[in-house]
Backbone as CSV, one residue per row, in Angstrom:
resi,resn,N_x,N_y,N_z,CA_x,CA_y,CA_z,C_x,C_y,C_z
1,UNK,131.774,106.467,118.584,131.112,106.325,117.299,129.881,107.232,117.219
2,UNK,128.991,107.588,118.555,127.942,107.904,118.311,128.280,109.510,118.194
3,UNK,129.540,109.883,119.297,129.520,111.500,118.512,130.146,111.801,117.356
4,UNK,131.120,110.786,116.675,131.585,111.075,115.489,130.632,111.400,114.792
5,UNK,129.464,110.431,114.466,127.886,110.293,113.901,127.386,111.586,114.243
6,UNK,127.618,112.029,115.010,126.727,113.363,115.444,127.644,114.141,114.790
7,UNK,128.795,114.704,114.920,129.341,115.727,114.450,129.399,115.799,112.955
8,UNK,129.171,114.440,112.337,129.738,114.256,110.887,128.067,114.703,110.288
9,UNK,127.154,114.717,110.846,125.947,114.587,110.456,125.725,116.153,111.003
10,UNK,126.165,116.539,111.910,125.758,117.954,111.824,126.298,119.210,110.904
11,UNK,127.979,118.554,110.529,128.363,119.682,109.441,127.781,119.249,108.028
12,UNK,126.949,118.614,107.750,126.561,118.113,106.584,125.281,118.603,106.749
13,UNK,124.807,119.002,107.087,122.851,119.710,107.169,122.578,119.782,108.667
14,UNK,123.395,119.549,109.478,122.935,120.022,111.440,121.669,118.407,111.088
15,UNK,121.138,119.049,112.229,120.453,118.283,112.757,118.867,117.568,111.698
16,UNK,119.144,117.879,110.939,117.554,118.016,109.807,118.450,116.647,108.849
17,UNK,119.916,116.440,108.781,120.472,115.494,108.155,120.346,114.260,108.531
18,UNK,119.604,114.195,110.580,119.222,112.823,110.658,117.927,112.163,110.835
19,UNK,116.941,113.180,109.976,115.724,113.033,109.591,115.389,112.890,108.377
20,UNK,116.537,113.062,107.567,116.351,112.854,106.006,115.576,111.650,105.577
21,UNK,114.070,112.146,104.339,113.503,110.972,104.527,112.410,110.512,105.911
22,UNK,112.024,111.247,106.432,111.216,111.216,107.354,109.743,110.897,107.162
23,UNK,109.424,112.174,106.072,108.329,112.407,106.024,107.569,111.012,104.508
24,UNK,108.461,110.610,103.619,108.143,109.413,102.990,108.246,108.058,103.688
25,UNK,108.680,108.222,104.811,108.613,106.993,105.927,107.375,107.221,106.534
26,UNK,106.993,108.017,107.396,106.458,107.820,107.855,104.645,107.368,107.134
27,UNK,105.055,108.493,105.690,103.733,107.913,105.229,103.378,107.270,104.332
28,UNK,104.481,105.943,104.750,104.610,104.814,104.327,103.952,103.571,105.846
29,UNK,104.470,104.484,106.902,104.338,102.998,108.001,103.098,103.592,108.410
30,UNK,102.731,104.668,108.550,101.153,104.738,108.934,99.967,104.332,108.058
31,UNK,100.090,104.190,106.905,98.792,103.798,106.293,99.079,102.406,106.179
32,UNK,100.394,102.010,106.494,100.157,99.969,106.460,99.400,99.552,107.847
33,UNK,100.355,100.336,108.791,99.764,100.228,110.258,98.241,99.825,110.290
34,UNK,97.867,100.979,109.801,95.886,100.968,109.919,95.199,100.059,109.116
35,UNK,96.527,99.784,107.498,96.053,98.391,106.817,95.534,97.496,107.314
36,UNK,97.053,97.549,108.101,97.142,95.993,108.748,96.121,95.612,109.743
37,UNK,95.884,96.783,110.687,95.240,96.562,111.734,93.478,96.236,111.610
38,UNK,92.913,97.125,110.520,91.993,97.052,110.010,91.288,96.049,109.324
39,UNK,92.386,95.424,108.602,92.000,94.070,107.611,91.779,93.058,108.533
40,UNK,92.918,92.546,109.688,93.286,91.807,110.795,91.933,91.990,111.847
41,UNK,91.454,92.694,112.124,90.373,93.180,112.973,89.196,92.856,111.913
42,UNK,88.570,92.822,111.087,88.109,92.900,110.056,87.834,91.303,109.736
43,UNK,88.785,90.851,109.554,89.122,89.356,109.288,88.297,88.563,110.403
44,UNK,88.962,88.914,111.583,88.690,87.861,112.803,87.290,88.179,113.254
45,UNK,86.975,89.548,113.022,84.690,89.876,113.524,84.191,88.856,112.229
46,UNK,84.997,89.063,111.014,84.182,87.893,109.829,83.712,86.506,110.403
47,UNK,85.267,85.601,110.446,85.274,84.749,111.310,84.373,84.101,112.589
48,UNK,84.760,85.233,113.207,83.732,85.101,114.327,82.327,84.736,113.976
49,UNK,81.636,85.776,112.983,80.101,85.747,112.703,79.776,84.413,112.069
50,UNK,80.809,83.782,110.939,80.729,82.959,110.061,80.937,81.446,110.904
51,UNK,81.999,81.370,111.824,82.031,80.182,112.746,80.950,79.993,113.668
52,UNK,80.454,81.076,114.064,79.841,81.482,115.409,80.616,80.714,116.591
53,UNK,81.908,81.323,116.515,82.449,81.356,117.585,83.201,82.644,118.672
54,UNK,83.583,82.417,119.433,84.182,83.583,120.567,85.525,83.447,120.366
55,UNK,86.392,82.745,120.378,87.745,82.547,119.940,88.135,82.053,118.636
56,UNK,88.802,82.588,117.509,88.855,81.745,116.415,89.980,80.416,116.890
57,UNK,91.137,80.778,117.320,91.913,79.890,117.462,93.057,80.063,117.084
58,UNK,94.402,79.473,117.329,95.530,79.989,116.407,95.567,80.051,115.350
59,UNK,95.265,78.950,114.455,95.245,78.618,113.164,94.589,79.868,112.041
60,UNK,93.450,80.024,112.428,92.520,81.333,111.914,93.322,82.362,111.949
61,UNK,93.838,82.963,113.423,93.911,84.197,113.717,95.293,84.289,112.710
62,UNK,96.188,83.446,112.968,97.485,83.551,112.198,97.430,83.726,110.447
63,UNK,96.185,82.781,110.049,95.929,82.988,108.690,95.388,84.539,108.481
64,UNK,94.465,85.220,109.126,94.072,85.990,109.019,94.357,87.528,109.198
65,UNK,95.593,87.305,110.291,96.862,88.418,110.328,97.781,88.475,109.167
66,UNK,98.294,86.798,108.629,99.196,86.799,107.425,98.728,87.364,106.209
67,UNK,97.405,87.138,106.190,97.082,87.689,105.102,96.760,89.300,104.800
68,UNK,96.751,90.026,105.886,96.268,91.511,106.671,97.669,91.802,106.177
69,UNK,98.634,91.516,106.781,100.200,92.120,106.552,100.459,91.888,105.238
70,UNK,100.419,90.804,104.143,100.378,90.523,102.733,99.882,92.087,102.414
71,UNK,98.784,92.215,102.460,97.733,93.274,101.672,98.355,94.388,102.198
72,UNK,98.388,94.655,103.116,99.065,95.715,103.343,100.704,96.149,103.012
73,UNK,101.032,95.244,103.094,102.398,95.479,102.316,102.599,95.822,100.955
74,UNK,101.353,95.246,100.254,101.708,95.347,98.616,101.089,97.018,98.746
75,UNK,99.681,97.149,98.910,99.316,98.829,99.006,100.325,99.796,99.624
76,UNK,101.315,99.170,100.309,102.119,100.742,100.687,103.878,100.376,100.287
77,UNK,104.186,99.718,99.693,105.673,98.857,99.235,105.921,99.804,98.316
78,UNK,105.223,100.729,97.440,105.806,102.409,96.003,106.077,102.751,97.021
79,UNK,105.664,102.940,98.164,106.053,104.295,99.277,107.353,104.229,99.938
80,UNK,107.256,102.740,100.431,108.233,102.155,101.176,109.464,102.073,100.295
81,UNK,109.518,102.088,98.226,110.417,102.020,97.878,110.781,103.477,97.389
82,UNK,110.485,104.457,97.376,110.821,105.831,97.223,111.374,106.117,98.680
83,UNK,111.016,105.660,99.467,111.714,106.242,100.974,112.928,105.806,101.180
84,UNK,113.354,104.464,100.777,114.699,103.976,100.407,115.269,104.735,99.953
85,UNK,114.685,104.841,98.161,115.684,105.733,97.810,115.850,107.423,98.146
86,UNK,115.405,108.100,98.731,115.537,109.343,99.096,116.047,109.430,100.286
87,UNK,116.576,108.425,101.132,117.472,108.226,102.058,118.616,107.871,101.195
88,UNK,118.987,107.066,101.020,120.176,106.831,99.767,120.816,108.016,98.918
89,UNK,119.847,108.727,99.174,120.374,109.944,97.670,121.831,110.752,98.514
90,UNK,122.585,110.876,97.712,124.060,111.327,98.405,124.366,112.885,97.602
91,UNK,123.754,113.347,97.364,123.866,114.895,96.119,123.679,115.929,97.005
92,UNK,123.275,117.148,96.046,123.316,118.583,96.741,122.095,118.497,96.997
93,UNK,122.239,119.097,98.313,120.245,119.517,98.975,119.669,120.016,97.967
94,UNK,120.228,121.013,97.708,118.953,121.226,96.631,118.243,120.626,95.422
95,UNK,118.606,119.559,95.303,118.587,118.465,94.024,118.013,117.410,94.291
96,UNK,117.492,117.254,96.564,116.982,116.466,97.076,115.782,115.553,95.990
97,UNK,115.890,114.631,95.810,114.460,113.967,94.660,113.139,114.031,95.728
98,UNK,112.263,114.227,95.574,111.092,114.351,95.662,109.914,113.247,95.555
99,UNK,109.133,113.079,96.275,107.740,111.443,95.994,107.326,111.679,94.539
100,UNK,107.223,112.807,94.204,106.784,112.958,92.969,107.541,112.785,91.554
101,UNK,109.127,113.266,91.713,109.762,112.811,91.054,110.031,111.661,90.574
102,UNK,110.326,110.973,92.356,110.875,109.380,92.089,109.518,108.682,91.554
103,UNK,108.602,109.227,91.852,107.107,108.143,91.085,107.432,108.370,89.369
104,UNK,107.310,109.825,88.686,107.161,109.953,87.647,108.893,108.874,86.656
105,UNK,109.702,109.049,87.759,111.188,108.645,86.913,111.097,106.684,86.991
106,UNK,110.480,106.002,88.438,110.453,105.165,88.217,109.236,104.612,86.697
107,UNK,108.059,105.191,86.550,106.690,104.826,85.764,107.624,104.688,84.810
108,UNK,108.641,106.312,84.073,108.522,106.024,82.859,109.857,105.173,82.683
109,UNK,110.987,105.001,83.491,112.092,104.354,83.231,111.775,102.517,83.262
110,UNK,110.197,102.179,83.721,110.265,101.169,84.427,108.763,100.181,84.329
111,UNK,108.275,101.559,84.284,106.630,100.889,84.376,106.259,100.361,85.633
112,UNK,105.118,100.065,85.859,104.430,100.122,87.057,104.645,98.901,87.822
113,UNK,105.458,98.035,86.793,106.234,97.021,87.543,107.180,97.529,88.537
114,UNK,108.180,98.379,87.744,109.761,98.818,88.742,108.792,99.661,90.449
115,UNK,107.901,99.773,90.683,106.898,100.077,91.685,107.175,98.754,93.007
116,UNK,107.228,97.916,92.341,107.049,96.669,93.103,108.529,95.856,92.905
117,UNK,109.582,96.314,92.194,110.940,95.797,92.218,111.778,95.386,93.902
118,UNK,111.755,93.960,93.744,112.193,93.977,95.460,110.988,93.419,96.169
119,UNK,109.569,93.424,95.073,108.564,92.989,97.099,108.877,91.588,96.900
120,UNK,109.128,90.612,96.112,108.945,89.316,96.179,109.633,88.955,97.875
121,UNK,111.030,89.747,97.131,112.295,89.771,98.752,111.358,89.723,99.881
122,UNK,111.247,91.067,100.204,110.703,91.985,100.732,109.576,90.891,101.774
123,UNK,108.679,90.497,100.741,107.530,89.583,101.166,107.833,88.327,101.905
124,UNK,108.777,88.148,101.631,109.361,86.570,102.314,110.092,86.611,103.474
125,UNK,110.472,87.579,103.763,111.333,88.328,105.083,110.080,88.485,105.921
């Protein structure tokens, strides 16, 4: 299976066909990453100062990560849903859609709602 996958993927664009979509992934998972990590880190020094304690505890830390990953998910979820679809796209390379495209086609087909189509899912997973 895995060299069929390879061969079928190399006469279709070589090797650049199993990176398709790379570059809207990735800068999608790096700015949640630092979201997340930031808010979460952020959260628990609050905590800390406000309890005056050294350990918050499970309860805290878990509220305070859940809510870090929340926020961060909604700020990077346009990114995360243009990267879907530009992996999905099945057409001629040269017709590849673009971050800029898929932003301008979702706004006007959709409004700034169709942006967020899917996080409810998304959020509960």
């Amino acid at each position: 299976a895995v060299v069929s996958t390879q061969s079928t993927g190399g006469e279709r664009g070589g090797v650049a066909a199993f990176y398709k979509g790379i570059t809207p992934a990735l800068m999608g998972v790096i700015p949640f990453a630092a979201l997340q990590l930031g808010l979460s880190k952020t959260g628990t020094e609050l905590w800390r100062q406000w309890n005056e304690v050294g350990n918050p505890g499970f309860w805290p830390l878990f509220t305070i990560s859940s809510s870090a990953t929340f926020v961060a998910m909604g700020c990077t979820y346009p990114l995360r849903l243009m990267t879907c679809q530009m992996q999905a796209y099945r057409g001629p390379a040269q017709d590849k859609p673009t971050l800029g495209y898929l932003f301008g086609k979702i706004m006007k087909s959709e409004g700034a709602r169709g942006l967020y189509r899917g996080f409810t899912a998304n959020a509960i997973k």
